[in-house]
C-alpha positions in Angstrom: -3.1 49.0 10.5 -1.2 51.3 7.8 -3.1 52.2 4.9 -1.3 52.6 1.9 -1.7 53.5 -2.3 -0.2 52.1 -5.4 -1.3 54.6 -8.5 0.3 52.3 -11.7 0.2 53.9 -15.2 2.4 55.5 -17.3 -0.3 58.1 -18.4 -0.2 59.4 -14.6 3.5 60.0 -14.7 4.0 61.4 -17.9 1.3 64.1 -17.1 -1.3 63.1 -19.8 -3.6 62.7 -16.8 -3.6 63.8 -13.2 -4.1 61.6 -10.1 -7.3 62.1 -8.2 -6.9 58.7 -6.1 -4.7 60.1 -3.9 -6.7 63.1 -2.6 -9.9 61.0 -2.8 -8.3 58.0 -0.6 -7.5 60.0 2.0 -10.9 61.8 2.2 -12.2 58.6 2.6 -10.0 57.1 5.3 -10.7 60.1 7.0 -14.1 59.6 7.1 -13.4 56.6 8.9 -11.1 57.9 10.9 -8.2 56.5 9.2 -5.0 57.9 7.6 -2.9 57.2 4.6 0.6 56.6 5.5 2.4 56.6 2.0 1.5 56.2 -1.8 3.7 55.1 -5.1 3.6 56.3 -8.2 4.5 53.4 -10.6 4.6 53.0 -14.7 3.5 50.6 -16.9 6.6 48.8 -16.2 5.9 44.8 -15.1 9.6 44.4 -13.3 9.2 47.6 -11.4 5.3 46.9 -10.5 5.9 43.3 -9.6 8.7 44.5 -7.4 6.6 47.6 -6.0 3.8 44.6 -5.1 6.2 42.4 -3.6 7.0 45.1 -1.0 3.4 46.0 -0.4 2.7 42.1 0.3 5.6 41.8 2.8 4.6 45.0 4.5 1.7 43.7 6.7 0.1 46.9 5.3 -3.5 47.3 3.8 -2.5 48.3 0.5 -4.8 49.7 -2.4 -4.0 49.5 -6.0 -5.4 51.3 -8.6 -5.0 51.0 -12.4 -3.8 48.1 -14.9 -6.4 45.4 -14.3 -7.5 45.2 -17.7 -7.0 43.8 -20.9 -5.0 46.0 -22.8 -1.4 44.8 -23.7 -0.5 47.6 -21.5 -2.2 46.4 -18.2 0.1 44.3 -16.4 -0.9 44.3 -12.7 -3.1 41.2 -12.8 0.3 39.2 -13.9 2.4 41.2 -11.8 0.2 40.3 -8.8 0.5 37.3 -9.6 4.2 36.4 -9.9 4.7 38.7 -6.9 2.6 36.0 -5.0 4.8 33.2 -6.5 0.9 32.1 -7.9 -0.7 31.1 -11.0 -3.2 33.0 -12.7 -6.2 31.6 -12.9 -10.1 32.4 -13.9 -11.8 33.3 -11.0 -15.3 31.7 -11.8 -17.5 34.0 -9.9 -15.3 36.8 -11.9 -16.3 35.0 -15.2 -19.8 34.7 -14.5 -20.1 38.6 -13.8 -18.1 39.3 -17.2 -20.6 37.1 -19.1 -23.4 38.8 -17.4 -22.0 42.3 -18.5 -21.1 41.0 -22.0 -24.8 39.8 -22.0 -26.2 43.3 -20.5 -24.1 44.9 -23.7 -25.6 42.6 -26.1 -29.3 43.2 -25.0 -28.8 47.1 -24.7 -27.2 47.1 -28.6 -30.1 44.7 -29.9 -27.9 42.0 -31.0 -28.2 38.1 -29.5 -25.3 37.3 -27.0 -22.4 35.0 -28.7 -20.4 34.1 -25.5 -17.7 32.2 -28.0 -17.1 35.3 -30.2 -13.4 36.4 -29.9 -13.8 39.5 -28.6 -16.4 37.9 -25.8 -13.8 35.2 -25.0 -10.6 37.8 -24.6 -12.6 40.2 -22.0 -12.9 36.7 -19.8 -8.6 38.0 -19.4 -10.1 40.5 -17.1 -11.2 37.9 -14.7 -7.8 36.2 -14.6 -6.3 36.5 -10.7 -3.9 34.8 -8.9 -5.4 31.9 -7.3 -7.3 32.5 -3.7 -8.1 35.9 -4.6 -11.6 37.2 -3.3 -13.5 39.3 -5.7 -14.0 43.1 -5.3 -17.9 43.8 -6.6 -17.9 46.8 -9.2 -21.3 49.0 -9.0 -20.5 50.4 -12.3 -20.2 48.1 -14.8 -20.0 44.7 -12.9 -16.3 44.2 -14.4 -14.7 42.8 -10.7 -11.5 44.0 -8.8 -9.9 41.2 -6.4 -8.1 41.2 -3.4 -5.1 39.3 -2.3 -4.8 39.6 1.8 -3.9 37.4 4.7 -6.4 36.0 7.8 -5.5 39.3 9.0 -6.7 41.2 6.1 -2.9 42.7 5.3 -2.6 42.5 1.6 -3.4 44.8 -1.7 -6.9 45.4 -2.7 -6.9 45.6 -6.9 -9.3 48.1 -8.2 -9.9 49.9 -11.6 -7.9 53.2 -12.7 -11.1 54.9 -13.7 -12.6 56.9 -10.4 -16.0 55.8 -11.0 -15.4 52.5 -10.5 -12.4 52.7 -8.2 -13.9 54.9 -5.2 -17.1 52.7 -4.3 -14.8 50.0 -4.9 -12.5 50.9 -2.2 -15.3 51.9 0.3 -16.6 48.8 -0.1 -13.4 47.1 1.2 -12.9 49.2 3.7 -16.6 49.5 4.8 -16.9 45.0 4.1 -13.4 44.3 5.5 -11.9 46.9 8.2 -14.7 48.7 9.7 -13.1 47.1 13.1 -10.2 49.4 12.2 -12.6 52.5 12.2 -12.0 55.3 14.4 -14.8 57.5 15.2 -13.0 60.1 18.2 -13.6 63.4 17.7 -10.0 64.7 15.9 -9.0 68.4 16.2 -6.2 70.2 14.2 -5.1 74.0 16.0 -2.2 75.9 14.8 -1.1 79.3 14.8 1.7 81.4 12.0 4.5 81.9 13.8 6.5 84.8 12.3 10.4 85.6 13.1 10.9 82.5 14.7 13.5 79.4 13.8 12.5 75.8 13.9 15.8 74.8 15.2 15.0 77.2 17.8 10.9 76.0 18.5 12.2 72.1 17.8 12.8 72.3 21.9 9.5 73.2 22.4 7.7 71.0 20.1 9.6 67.7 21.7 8.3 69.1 25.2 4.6 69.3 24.2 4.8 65.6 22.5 6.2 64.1 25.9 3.5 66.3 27.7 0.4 65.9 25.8 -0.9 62.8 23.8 -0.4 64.8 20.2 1.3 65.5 17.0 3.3 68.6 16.9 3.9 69.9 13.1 5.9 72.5 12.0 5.1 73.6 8.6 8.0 76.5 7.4 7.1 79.0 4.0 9.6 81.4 2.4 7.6 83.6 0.3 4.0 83.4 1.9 2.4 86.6 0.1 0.8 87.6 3.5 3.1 86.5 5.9 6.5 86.4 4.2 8.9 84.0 5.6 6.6 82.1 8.7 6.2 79.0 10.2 2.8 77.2 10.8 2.9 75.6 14.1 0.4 73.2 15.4 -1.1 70.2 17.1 -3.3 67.8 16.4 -5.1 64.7 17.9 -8.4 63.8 19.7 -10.2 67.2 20.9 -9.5 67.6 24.4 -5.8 66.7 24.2 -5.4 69.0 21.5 -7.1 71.8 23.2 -4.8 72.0 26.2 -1.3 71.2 24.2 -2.3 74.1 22.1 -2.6 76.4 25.6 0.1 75.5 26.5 1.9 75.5 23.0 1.1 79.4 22.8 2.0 79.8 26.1 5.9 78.3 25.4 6.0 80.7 22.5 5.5 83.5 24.6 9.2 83.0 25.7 10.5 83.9 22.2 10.6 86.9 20.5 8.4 86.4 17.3 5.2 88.0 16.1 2.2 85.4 16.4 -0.3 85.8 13.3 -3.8 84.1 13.4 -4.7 80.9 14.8 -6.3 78.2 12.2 -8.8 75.3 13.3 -9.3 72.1 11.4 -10.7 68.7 11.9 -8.1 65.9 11.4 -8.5 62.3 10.5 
């Protein structure tokens, strides 16, 4: 399945704060052996969002949304979820009973007797208003839920807090609870070497042949002002261990046939 991100907030875009999902969601798909295959940056804008979660529902993608879930006037995703779904929004009661047990939890650690009518008691039930069938996400942190709107074949967007310390054992508890049949535990080797003097247009050739020859990637990643290397190209492969050790023989070997200066060779592991 494709894996995919939805950061919403306007705070992300205009700089105010800088996205960690994105670096953390991959780390953790590729701890699984899994691999992002986009992301999307969206503001606090409910049109754009609604249309952004319309797509991600249609894609047959697993999709993970951060941010917005509150109860703020400016968290929309919860409604935009919903008329994206073509849904009402409704209170999910295992949702409200974890939001009276946090409201209780807050009362006790102040010293003051729990008044589940007070105004301000009754507005945070808001956070457990979801479109109707959505599952629950459990929240380690401060028992406030996420929820998750997917199909029988778990394609759908997974709706989890913008703060990072709720968000990230949210998300492996998804993937962990929900796709571990989707885990891929092959040994994955990256090898590439800096090409120098060469042309892409001129390896491209190359690159095709070792793709048809060898169950890899081939990548080709070009820099203009490198302060080591100048102008070079990084030139690799990557897939499961084996596979990549013998296209990456015979990669060097093909670039023996062109006149360019080979630098040094760099190993990674690769989700």
């Amino acid at each position: 399945m494709n894996f995919g991100l939805i950061i919403i907030g306007d705070e992300i875009l205009s700089g105010k704060r800088a996205d960690k999902h994105l670096a953390q969601a991959i780390s953790l798909l590729g701890a699984r052996g899994l691999q992002l295959a986009y992301s999307h940056y969206v503001g606090d804008d409910p049109q754009r969002i609604t249309a952004t979660l319309s797509a991600a529902f249609a894609s047959g993608d697993v999709v993970f949304s951060f941010g917005g879930i509150g109860a703020t006037p400016d968290d929309h995703t919860r409604q935009c979820a919903t008329s994206a779904l073509g849904r009402e929004l409704t209170l999910h009661p295992q949702a409200r009973a974890l939001i009276l047990e946090r409201m209780q939890d807050i009362a006790r650690e102040n010293g003051q007797a729990f008044e589940p009518e007070r105004a301000d008691n009754l507005h945070r039930l808001n956070m457990g208003m979801f479109p109707s069938g959505a599952a629950i996400i459990p929240n380690p942190y401060n028992k406030i839920p996420g929820f998750s709107c997917v199909d029988a074949q778990g394609a759908g967007v997974h709706f989890v807090p913008g703060f990072p310390v709720m968000a990230w054992p949210m998300v492996e508890w998804v993937l962990d609870t929900h796709y571990a049949h989707c885990f891929d535990r092959t040994a994955r080797l990256e090898k590439s070497v800096i090409v120098m003097g060469a042309m892409e247009a001129t390896l491209t050739p190359l690159m095709e042949d070792l793709e048809r020859r060898f169950a890899v990637k081939v990548f080709s990643l070009p820099s203009v002002d490198h302060p080591s290397y100048g102008r070079h190209i990084e030139l690799g492969v990557k897939g499961e261990a084996l596979a990549v050790e013998s296209a990456f023989a015979a990669l060097k070997l093909g670039l023996e046939g062109f006149a360019c200066e080979l630098g040094p060779e760099i190993v990674r592991s690769a989700a």
